[in-house]
N, C-alpha and C positions, 0 to 999 in steps of 0.2 A: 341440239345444244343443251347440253348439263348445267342446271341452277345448282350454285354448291348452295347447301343447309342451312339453314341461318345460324350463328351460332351467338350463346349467350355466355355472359362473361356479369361476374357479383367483384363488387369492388368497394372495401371497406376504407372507411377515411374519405369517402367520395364529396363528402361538402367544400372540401378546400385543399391547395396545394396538388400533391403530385394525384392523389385519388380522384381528386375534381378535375383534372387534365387530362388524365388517364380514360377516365367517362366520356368526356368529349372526342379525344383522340381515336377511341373505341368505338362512338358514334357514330363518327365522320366516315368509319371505315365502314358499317353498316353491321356491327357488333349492337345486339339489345343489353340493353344496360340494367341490370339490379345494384340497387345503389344505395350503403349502407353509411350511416354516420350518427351520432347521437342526435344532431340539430336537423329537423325535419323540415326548417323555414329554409336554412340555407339549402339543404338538399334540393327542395323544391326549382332552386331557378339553376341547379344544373341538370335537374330532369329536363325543364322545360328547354333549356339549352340544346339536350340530346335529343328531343322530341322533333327539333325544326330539321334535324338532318335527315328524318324519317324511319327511324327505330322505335322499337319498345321501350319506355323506360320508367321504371318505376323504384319508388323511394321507401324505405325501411327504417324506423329507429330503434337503434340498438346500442346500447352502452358497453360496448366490450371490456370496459371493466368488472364489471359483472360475470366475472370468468366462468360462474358455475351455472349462466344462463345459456353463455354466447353459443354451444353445440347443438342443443335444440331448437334456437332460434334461428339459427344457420339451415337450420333442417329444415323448418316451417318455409324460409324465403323460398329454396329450392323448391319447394310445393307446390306453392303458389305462383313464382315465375317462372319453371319449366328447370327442363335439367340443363344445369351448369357448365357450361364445356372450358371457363377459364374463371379462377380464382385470382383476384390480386388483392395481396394482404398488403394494404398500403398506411393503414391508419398503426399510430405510435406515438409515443411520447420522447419529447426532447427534455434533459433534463442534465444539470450541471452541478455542481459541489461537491467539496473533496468527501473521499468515501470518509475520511473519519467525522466528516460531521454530517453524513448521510443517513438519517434515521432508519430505523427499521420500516417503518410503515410508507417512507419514501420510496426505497429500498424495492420493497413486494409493489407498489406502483409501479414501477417502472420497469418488473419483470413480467406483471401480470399482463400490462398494457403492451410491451412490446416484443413479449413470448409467449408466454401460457394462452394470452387471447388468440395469437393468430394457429394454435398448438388444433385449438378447440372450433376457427373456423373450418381448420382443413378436416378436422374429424366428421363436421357438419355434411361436408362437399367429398370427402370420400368414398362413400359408399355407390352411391351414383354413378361418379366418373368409371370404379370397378365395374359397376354391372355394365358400361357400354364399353369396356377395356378401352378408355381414350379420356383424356382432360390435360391440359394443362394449367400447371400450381406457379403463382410469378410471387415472391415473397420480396417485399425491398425492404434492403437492411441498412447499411451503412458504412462505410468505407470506416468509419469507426470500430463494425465489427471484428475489421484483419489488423487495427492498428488502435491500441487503447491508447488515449490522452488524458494528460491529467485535466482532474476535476471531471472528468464524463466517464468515472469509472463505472459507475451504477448503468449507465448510457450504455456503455462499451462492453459490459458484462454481456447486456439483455439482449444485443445484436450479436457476440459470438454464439451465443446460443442459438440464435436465428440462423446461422449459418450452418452449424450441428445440425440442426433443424430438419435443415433444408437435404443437406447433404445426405442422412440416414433414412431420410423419405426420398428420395431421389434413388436410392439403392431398394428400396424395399415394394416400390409402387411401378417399377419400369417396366415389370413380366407383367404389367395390369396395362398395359400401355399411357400409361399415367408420365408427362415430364413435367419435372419440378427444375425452375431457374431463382437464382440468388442473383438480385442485381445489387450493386454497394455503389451508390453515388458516394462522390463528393457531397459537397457543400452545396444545399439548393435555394433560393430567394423562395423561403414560405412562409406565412406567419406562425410556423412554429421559433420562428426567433424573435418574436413578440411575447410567447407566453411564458407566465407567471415562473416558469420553472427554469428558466433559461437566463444565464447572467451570461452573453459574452460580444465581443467588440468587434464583427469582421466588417469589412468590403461586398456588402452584400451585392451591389452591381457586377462584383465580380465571380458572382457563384452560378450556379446551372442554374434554369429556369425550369418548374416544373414541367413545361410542355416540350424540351430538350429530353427531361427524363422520359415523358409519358409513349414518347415517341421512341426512347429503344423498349419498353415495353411493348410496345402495338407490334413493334418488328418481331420480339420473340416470339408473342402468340401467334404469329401470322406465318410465320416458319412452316414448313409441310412436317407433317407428322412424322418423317423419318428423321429429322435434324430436333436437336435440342441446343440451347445456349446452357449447360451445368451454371455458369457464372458471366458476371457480365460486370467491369469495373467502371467507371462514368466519371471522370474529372474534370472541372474545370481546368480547361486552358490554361489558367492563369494558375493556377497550384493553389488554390484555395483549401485548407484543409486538405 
């Protein structure tokens, strides 16, 4: 009888919402966990969360905004927790107001945190995944990305890019055995509708649950190496966003 490999999977955003579900979900499956976010107190109890399932897991702070750190530092985790066989760029910013009263320095926030950062972790976790010709890249964007809305232009910008993103690395890392998925949820119930940068009014009972999204993510990494999901759209039932 064949034990398959254990395999390790780095998950940024992982203190809260879909990154903290995603650890869990990952967990459960018997995925070791490296688990990246700036707050090390919160990380800490979804370590220990992933630890009761009987995995590796261990915590990281890292400020990805800090865009001109996050490559090396992505390097180092890999180092230290073993080679990477599943990236998910889960961490980003929510962010609302019309582009003309969207400062510049708002502006490169919202690009840096939810493109250039995840640009620079995959630079971190590429080189690796090539030398075992095998990894897979799970990027989540936003159903905002395929569909700009007003006042979340700045928002809607820095997710089509993500998509570009995903899609020219998806073409260029395939002959490396490397697959890259763009999933675009809806509308998720996360306390990113809580922060400071977010003005808006939905139904929140009626939006996906992080552990809804976390779980078509588990399904794609779990996919056999011949199949890939290119994309994966995710809506509330209810038409939320």
């Amino acid at each position: 009888m064949s034990v398959e490999p254990k395999r390790r999977a780095l998950i940024t955003g992982a203190s809260s919402g879909i990154g903290k579900a995603t650890a869990l979900a990952f967990a459960k499956a018997g995925i070791d966990v490296a688990l990246v976010s700036r707050s090390l107190e919160k990380l800490e109890a979804v370590a220990l969360a992933a630890k009761d399932t009987g995995v590796a897991a261990k915590i990281y702070a890292v400020d990805l905004a800090c865009v001109g750190q996050v490559k090396e530092q992505i390097q180092a985790i890999a180092h230290d927790f073993g080679d990477i066989d599943i990236l998910v760029n889960s961490a980003g910013i929510a962010y609302t107001g019309m582009l003309s009263e969207t400062s510049l320095e708002d502006w490169q926030q919202v690009i840096n945190l939810n493109l250039t950062s995840v640009f620079q972790c995959i630079l971190g976790i590429l080189p690796g995944m090539r030398d075992r010709q095998s990894g897979t890249i799970i990027n989540i964007v936003s159903i905002a990305g395929k569909q700009a809305f007003a006042n979340w232009g700045a928002y809607s910008v820095s997710k089509s890019g993500l998509i570009a993103l995903s899609q020219a690395l998806a073409q260029e890392e395939r002959a490396h055995g490397i697959r890259v998925t763009a999933i675009y949820p809806g509308a998720v119930n996360t306390e990113l509708w809580d922060t400071e940068t977010v003005n808006a009014n939905f139904d929140r009972s009626k939006m996906l649950t992080p552990e809804i999204v976390a779980q078509s993510i588990l399904h794609t990494a779990l996919l056999p190496p011949q199949a890939v999901i290119d994309e994966l759209t995710l809506m509330p039932s209810a038409g939320v966003l």
